[in-house]
PDB file of N, CA, C and O in Angstrom:
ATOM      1  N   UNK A   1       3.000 -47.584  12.184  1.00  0.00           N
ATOM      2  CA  UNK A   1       3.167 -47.521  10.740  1.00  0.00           C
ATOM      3  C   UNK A   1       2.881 -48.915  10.159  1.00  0.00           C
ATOM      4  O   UNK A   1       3.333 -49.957  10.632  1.00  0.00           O
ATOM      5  N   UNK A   2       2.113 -48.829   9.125  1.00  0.00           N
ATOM      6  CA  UNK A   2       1.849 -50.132   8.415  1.00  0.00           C
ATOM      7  C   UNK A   2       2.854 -50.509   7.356  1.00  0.00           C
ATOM      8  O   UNK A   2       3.312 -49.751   6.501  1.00  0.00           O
ATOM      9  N   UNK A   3       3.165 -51.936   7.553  1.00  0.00           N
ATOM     10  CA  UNK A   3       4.305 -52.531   6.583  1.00  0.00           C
ATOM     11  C   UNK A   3       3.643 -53.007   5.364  1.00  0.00           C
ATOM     12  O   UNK A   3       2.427 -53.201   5.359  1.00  0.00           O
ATOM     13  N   UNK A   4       4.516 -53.244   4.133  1.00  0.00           N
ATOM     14  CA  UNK A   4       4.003 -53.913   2.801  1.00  0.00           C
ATOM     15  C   UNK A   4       4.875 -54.857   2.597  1.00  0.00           C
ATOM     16  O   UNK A   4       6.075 -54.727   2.840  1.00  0.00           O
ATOM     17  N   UNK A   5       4.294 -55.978   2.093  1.00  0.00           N
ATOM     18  CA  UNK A   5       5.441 -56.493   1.154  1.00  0.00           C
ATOM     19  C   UNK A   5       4.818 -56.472  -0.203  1.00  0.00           C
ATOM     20  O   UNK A   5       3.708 -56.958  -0.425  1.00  0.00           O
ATOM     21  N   UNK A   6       5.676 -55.809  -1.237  1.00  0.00           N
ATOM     22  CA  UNK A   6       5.699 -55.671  -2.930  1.00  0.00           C
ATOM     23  C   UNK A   6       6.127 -56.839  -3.478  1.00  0.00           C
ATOM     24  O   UNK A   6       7.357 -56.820  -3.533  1.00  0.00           O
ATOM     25  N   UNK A   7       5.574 -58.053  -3.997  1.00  0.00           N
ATOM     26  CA  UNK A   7       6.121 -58.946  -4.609  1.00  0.00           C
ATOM     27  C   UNK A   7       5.859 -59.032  -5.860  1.00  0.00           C
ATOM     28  O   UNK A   7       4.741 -59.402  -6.218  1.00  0.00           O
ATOM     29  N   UNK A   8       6.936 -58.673  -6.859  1.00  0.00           N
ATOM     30  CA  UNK A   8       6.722 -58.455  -8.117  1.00  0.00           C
ATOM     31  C   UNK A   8       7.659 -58.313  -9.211  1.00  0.00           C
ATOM     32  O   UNK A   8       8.340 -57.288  -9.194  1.00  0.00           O
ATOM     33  N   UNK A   9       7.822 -59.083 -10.103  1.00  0.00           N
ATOM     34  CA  UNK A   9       8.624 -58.951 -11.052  1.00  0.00           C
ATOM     35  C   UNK A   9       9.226 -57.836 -11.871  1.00  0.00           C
ATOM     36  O   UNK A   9      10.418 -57.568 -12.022  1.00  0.00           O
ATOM     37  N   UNK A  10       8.025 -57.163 -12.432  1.00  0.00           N
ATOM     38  CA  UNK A  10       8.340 -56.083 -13.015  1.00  0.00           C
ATOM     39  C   UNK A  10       8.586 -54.849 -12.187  1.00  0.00           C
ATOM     40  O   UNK A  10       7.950 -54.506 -11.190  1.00  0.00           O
ATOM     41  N   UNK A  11       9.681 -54.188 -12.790  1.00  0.00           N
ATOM     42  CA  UNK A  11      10.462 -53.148 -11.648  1.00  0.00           C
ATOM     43  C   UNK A  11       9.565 -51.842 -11.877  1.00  0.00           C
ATOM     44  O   UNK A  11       9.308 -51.051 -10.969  1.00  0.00           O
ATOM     45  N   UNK A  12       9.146 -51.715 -13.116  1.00  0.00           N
ATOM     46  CA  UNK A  12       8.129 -50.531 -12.950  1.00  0.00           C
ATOM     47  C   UNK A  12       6.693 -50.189 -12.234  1.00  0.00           C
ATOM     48  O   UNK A  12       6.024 -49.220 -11.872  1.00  0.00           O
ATOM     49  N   UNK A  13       6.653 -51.928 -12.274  1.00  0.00           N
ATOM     50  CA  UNK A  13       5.386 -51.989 -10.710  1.00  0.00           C
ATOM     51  C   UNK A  13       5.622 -51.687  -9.442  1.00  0.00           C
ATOM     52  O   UNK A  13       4.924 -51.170  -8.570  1.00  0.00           O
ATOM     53  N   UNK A  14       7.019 -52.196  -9.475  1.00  0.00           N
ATOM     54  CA  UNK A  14       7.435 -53.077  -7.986  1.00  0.00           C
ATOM     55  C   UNK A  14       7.704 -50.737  -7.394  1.00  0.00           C
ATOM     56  O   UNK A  14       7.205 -50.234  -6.387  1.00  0.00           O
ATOM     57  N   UNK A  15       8.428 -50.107  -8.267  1.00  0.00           N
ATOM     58  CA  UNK A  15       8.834 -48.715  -8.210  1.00  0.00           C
ATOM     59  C   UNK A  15       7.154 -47.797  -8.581  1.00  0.00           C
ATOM     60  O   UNK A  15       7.314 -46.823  -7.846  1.00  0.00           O
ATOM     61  N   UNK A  16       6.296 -47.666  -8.993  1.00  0.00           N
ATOM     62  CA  UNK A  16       5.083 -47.265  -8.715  1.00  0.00           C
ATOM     63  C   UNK A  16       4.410 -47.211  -7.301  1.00  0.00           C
ATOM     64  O   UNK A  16       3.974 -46.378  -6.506  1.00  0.00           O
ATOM     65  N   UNK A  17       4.629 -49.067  -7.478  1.00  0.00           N
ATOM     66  CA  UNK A  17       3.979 -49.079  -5.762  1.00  0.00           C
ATOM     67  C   UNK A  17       4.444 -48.570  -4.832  1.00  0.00           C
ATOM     68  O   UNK A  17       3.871 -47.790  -4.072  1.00  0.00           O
ATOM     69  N   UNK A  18       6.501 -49.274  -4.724  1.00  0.00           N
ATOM     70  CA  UNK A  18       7.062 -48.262  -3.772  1.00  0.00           C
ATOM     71  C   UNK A  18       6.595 -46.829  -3.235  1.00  0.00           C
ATOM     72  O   UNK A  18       6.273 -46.597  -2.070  1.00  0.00           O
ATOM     73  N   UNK A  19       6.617 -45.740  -4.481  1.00  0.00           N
ATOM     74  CA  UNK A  19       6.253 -44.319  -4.176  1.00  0.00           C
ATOM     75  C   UNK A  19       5.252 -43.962  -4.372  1.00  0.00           C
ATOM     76  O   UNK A  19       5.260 -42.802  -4.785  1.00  0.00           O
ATOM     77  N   UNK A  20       4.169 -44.450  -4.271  1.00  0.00           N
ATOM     78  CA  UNK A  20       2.781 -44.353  -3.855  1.00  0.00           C
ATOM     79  C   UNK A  20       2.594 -45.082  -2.004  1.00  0.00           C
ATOM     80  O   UNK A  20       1.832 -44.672  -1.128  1.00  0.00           O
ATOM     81  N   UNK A  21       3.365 -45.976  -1.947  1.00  0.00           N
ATOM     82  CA  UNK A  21       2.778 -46.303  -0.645  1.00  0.00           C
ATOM     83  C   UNK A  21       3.749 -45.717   0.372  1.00  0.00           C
ATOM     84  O   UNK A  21       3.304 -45.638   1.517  1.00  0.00           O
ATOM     85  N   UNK A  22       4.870 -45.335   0.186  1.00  0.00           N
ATOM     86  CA  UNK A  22       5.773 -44.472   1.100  1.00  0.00           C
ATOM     87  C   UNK A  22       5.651 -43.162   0.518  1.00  0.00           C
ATOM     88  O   UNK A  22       6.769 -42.660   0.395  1.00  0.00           O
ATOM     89  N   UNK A  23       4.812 -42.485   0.152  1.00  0.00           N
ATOM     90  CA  UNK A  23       4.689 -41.114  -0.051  1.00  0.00           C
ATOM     91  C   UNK A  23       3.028 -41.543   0.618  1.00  0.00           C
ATOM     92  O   UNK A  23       2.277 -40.576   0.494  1.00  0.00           O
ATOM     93  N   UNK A  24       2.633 -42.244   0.995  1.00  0.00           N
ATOM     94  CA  UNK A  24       1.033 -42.341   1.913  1.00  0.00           C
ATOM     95  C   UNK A  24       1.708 -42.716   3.374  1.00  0.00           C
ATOM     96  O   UNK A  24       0.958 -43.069   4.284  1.00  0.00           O
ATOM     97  N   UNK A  25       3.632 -42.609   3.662  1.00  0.00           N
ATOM     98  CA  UNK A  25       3.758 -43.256   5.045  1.00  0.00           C
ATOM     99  C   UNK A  25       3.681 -44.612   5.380  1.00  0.00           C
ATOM    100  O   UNK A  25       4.033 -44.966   6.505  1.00  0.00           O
ATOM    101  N   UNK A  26       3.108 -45.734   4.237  1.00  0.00           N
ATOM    102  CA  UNK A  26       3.862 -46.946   4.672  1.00  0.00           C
ATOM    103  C   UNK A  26       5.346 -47.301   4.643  1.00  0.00           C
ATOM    104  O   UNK A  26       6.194 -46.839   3.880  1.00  0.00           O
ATOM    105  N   UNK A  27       5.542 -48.395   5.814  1.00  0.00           N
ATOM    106  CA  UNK A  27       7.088 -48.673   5.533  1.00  0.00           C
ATOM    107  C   UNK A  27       6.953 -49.759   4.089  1.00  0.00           C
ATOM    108  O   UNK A  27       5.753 -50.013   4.185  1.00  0.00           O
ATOM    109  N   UNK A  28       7.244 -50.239   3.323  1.00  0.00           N
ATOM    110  CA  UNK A  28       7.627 -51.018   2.088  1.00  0.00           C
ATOM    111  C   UNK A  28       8.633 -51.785   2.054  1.00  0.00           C
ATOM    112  O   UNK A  28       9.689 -51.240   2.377  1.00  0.00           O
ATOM    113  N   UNK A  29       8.696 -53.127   1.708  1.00  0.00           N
ATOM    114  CA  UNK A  29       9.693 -53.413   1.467  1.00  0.00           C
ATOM    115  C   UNK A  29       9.533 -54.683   0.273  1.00  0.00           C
ATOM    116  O   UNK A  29       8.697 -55.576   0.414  1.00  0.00           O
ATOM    117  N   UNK A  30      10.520 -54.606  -0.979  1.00  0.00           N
ATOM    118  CA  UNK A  30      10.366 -54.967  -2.324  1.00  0.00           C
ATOM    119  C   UNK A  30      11.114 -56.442  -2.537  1.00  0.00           C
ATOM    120  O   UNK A  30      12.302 -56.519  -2.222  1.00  0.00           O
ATOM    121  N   UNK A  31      10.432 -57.606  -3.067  1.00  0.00           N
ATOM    122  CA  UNK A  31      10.418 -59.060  -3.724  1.00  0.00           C
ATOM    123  C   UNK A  31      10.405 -58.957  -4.859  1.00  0.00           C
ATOM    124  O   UNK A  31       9.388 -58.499  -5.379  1.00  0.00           O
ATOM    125  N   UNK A  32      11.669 -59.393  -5.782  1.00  0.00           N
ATOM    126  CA  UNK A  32      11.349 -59.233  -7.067  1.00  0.00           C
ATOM    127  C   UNK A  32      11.525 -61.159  -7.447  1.00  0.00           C
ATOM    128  O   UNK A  32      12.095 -61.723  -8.381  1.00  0.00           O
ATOM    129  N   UNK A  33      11.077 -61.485  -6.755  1.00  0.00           N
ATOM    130  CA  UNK A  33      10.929 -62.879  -7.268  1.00  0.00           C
ATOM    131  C   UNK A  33      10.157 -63.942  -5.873  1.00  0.00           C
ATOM    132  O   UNK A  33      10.022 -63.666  -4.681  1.00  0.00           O
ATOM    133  N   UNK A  34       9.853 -64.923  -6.480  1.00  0.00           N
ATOM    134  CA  UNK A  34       8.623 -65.574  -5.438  1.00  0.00           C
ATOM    135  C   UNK A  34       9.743 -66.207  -4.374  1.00  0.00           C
ATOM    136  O   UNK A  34       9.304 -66.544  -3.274  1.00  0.00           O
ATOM    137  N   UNK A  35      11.150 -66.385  -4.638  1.00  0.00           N
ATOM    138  CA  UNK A  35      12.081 -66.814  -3.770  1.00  0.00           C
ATOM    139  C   UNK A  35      11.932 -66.181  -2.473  1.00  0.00           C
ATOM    140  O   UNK A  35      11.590 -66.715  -1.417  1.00  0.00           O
ATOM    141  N   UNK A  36      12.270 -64.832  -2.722  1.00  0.00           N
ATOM    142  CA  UNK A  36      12.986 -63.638  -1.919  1.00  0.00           C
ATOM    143  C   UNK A  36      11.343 -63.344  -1.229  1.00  0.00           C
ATOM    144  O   UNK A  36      11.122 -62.908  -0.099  1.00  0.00           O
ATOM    145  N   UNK A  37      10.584 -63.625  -1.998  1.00  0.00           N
ATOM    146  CA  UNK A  37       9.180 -63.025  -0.939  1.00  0.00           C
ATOM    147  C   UNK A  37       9.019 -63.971  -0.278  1.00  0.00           C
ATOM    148  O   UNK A  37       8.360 -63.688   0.722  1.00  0.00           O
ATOM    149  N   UNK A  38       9.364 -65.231  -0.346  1.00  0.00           N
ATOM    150  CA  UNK A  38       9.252 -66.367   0.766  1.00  0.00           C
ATOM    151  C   UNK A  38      10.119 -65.766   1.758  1.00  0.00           C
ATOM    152  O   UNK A  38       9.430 -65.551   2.755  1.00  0.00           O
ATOM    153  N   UNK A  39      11.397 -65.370   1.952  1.00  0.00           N
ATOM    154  CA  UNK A  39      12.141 -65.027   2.832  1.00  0.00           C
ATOM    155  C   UNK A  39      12.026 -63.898   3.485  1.00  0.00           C
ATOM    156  O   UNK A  39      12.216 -63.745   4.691  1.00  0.00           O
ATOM    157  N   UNK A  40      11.719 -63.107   2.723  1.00  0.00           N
ATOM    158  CA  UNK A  40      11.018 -61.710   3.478  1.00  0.00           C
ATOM    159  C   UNK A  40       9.633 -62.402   4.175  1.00  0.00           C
ATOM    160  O   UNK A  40       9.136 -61.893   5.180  1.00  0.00           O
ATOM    161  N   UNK A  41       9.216 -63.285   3.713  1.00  0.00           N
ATOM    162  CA  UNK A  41       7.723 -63.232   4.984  1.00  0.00           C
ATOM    163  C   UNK A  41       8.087 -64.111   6.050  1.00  0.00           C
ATOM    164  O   UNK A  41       7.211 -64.329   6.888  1.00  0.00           O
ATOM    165  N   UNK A  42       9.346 -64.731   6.210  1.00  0.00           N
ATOM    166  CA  UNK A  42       9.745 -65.696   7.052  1.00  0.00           C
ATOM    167  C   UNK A  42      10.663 -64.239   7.983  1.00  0.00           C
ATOM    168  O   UNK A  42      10.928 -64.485   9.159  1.00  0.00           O
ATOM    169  N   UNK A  43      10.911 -63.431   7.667  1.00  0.00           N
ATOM    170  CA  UNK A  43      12.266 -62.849   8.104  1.00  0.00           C
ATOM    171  C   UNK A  43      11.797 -61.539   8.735  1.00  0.00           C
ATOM    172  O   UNK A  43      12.252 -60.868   9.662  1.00  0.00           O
ATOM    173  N   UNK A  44      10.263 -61.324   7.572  1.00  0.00           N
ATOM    174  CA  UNK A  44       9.610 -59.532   8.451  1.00  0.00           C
ATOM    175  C   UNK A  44       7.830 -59.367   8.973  1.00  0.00           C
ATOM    176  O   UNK A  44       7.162 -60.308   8.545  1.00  0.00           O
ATOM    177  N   UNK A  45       7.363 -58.774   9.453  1.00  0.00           N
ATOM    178  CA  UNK A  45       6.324 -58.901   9.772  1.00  0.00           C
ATOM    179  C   UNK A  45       5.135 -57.573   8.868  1.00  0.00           C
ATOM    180  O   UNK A  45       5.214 -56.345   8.922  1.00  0.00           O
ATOM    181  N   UNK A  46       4.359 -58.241   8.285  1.00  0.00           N
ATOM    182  CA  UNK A  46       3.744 -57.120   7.415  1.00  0.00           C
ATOM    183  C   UNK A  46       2.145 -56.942   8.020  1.00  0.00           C
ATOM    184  O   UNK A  46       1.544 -57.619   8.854  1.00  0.00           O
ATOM    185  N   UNK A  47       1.784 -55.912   7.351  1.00  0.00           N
ATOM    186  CA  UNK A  47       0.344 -56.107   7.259  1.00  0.00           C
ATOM    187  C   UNK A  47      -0.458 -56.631   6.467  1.00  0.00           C
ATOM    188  O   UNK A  47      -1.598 -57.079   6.594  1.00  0.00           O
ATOM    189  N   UNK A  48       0.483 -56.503   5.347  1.00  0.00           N
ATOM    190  CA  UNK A  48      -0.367 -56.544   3.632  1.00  0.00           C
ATOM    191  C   UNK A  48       0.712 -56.845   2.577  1.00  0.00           C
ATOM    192  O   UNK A  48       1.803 -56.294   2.430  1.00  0.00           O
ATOM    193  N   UNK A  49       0.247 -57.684   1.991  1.00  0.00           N
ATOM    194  CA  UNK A  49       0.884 -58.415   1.104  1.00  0.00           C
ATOM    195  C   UNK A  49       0.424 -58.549  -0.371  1.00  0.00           C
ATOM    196  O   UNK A  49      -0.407 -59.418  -0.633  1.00  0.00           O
ATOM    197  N   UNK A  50       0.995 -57.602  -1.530  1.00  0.00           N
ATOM    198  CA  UNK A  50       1.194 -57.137  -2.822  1.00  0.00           C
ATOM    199  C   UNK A  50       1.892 -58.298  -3.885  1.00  0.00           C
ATOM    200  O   UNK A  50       2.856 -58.237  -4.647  1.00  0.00           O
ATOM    201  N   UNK A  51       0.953 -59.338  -3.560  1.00  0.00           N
ATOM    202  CA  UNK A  51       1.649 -60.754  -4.870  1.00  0.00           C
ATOM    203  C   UNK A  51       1.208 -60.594  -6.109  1.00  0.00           C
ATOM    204  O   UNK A  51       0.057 -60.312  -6.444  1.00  0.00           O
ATOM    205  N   UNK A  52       2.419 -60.831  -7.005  1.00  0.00           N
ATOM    206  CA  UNK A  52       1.626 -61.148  -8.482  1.00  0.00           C
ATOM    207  C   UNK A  52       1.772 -62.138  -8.989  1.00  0.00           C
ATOM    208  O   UNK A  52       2.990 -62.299  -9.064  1.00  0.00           O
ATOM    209  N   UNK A  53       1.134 -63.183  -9.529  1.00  0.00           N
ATOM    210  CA  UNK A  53       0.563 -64.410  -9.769  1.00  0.00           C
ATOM    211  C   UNK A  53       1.743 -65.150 -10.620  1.00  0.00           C
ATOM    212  O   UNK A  53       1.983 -66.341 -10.421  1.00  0.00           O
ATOM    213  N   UNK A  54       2.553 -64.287 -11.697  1.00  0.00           N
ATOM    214  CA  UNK A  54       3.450 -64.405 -12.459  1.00  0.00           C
ATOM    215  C   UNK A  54       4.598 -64.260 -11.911  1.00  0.00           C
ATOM    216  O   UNK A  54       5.171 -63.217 -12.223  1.00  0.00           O
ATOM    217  N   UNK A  55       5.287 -65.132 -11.003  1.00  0.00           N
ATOM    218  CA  UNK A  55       6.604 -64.360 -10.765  1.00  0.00           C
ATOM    219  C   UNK A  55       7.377 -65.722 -11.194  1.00  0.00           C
ATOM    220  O   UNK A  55       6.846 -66.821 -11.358  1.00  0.00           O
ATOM    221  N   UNK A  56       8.990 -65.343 -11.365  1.00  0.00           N
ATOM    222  CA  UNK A  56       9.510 -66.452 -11.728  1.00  0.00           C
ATOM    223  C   UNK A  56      10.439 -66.812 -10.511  1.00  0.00           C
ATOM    224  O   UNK A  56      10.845 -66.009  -9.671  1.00  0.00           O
ATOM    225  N   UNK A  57      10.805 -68.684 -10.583  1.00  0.00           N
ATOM    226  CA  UNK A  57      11.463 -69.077  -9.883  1.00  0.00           C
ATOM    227  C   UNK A  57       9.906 -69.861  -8.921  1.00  0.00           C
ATOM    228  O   UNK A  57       9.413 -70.917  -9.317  1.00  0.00           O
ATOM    229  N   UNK A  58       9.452 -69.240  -7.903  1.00  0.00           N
ATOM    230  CA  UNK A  58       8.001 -69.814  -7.174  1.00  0.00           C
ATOM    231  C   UNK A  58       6.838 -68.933  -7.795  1.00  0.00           C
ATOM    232  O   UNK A  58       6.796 -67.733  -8.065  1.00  0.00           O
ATOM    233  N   UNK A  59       6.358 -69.461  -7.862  1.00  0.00           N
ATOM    234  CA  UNK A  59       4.958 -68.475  -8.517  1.00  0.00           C
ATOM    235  C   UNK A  59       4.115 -67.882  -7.575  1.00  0.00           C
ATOM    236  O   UNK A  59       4.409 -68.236  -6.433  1.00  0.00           O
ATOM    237  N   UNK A  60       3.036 -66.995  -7.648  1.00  0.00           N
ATOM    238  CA  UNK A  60       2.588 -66.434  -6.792  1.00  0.00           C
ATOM    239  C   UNK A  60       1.291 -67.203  -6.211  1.00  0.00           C
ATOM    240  O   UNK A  60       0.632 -67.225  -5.172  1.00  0.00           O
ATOM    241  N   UNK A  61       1.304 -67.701  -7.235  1.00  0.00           N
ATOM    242  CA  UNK A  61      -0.098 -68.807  -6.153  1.00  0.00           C
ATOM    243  C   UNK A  61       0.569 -69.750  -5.306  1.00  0.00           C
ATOM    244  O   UNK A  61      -0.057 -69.977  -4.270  1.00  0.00           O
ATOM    245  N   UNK A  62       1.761 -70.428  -5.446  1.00  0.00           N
ATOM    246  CA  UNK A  62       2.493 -71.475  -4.929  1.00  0.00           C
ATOM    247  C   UNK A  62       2.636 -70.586  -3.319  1.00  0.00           C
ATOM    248  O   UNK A  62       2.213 -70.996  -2.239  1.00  0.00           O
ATOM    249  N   UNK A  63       3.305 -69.385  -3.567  1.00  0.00           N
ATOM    250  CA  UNK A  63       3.633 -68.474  -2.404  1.00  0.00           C
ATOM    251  C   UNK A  63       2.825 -68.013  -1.850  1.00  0.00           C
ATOM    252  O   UNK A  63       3.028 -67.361  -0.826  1.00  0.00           O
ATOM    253  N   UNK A  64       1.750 -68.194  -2.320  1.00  0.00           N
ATOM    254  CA  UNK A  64       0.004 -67.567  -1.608  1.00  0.00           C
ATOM    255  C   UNK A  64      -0.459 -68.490  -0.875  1.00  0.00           C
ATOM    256  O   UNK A  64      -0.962 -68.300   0.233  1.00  0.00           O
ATOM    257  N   UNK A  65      -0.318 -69.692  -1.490  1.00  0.00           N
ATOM    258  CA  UNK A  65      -0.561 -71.295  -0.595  1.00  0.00           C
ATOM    259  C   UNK A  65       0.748 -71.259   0.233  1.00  0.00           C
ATOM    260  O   UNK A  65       0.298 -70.816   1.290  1.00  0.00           O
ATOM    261  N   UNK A  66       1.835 -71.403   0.407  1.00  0.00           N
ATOM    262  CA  UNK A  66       2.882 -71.178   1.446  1.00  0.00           C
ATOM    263  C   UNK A  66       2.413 -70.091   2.710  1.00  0.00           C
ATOM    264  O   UNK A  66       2.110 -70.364   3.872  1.00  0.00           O
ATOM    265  N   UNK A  67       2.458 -69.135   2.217  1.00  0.00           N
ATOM    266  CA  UNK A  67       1.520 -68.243   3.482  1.00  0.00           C
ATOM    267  C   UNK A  67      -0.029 -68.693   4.043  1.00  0.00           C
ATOM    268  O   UNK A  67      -0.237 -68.660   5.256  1.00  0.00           O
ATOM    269  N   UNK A  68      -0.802 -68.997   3.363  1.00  0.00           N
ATOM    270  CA  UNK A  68      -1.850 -69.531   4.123  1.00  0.00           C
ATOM    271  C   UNK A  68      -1.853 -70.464   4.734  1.00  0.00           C
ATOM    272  O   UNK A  68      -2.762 -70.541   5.561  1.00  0.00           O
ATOM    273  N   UNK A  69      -1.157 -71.284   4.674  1.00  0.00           N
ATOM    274  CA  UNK A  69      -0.669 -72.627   5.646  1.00  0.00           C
ATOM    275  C   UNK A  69       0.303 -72.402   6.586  1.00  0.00           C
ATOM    276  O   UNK A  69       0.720 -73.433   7.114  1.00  0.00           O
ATOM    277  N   UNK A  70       0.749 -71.468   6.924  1.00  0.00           N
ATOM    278  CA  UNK A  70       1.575 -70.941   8.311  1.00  0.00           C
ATOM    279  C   UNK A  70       0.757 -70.251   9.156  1.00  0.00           C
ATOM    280  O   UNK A  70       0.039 -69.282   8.912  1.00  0.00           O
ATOM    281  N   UNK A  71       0.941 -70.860  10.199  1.00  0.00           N
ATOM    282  CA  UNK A  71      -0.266 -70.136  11.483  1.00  0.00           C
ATOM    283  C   UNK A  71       0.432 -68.408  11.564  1.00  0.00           C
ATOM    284  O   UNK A  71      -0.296 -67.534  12.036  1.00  0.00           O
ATOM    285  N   UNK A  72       1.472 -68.138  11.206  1.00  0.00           N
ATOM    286  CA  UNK A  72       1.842 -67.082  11.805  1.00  0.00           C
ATOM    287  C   UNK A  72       1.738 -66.168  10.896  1.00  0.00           C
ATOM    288  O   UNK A  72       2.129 -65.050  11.233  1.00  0.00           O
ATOM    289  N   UNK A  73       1.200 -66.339   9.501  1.00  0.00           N
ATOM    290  CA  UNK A  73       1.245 -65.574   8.330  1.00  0.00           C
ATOM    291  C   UNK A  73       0.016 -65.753   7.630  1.00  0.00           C
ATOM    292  O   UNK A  73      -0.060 -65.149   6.561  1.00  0.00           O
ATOM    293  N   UNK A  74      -1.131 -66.558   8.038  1.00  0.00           N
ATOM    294  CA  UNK A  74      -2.328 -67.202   7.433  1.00  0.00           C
ATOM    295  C   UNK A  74      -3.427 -65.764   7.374  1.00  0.00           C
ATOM    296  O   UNK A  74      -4.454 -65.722   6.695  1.00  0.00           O
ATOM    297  N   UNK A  75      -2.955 -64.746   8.182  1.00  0.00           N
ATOM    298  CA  UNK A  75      -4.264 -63.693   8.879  1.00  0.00           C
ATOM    299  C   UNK A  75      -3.715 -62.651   7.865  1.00  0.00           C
ATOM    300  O   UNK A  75      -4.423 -61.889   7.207  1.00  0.00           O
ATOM    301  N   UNK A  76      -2.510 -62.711   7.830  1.00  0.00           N
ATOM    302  CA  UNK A  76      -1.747 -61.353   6.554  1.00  0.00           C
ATOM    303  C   UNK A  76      -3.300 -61.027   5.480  1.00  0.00           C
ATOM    304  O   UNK A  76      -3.916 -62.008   5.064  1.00  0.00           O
ATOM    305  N   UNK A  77      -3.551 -60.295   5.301  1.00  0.00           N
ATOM    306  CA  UNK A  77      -4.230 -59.641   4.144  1.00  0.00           C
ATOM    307  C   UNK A  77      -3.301 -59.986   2.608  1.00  0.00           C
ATOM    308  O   UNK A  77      -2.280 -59.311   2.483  1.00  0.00           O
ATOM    309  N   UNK A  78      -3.561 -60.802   1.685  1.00  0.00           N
ATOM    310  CA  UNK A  78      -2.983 -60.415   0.410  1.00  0.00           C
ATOM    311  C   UNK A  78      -3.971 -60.239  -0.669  1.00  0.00           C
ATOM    312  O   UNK A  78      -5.121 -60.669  -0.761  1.00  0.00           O
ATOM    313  N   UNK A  79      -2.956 -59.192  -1.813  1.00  0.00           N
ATOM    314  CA  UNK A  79      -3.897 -59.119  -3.040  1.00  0.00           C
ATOM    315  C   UNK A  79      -2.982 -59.323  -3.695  1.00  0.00           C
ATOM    316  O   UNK A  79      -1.812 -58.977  -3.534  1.00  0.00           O
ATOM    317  N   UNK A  80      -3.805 -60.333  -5.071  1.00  0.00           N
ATOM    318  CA  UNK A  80      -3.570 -60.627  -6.089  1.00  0.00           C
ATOM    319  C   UNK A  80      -3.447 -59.940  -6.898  1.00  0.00           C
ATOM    320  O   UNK A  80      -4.410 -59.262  -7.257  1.00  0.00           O
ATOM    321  N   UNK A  81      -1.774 -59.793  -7.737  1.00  0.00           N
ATOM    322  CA  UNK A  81      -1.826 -58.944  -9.109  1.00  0.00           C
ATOM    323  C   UNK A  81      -1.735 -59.783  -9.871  1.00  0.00           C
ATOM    324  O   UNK A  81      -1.403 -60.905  -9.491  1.00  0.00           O
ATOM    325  N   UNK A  82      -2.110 -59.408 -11.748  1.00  0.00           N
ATOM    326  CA  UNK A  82      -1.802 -60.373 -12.250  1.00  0.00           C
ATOM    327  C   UNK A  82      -2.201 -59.358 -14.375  1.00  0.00           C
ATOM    328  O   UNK A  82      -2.841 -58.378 -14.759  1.00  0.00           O
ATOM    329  N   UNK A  83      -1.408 -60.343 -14.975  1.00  0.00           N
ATOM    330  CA  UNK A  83      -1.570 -59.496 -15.841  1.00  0.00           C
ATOM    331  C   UNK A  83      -2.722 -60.360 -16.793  1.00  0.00           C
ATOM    332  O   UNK A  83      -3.357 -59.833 -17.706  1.00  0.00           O
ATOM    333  N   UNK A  84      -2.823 -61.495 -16.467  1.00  0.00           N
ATOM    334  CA  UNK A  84      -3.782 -62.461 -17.227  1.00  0.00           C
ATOM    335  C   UNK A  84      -5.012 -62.202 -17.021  1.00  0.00           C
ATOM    336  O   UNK A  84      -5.607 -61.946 -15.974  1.00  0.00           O
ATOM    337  N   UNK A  85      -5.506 -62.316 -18.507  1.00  0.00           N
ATOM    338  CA  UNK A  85      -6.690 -62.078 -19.046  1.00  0.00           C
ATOM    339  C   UNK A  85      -8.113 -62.985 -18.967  1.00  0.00           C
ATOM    340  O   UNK A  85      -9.207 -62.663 -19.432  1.00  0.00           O
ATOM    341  N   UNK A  86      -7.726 -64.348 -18.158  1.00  0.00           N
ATOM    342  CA  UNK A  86      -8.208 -64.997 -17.913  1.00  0.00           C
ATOM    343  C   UNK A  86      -8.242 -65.704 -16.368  1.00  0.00           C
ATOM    344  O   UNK A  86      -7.195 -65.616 -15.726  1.00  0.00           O
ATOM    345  N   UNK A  87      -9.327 -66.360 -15.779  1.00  0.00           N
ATOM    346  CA  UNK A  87      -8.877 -66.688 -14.463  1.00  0.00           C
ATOM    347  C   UNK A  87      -8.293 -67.924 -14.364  1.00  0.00           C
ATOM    348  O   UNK A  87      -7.864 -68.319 -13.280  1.00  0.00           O
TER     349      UNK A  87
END
């Protein structure tokens, strides 16, 4: 079974994604702030990783650069969410 991590502020994302990706049989498990997704990627092992760029407390690029600089988390797959209209 493939793992997720959901990192995301807004709860109506963070609950979309949930039951779309565990009604497809992934296991999931939900970050509602760039803190707690640092600790979940120190604490669980994923496949794929659901950041959004806006989070408060660490931001999601800060936490995107934190994972790519760990040998043990650098290969994770992540995608970028984001609500900005600009790059």
């Amino acid at each position: 079974m493939h793992k997720l991590l959901i990192c995301d502020d807004e709860i109506k994302i963070r609950e979309t994604l949930y039951d779309y990706f565990t009604a497809k049989g992934y296991s999931v498990s939900i970050a509602e702030n760039g803190k707690t997704g640092a600790e979940k990627t120190e604490d669980e092992d994923f496949d794929l990783i659901i950041l959004d760029v806006m989070l408060p407390g660490k931001d999601g690029i800060s936490l995107l650069k934190m994972i790519k600089a760990s040998e043990e988390l650098r290969d994770i797959p992540v995608i970028m969410a984001t609500a900005k209209g600009t790059e």
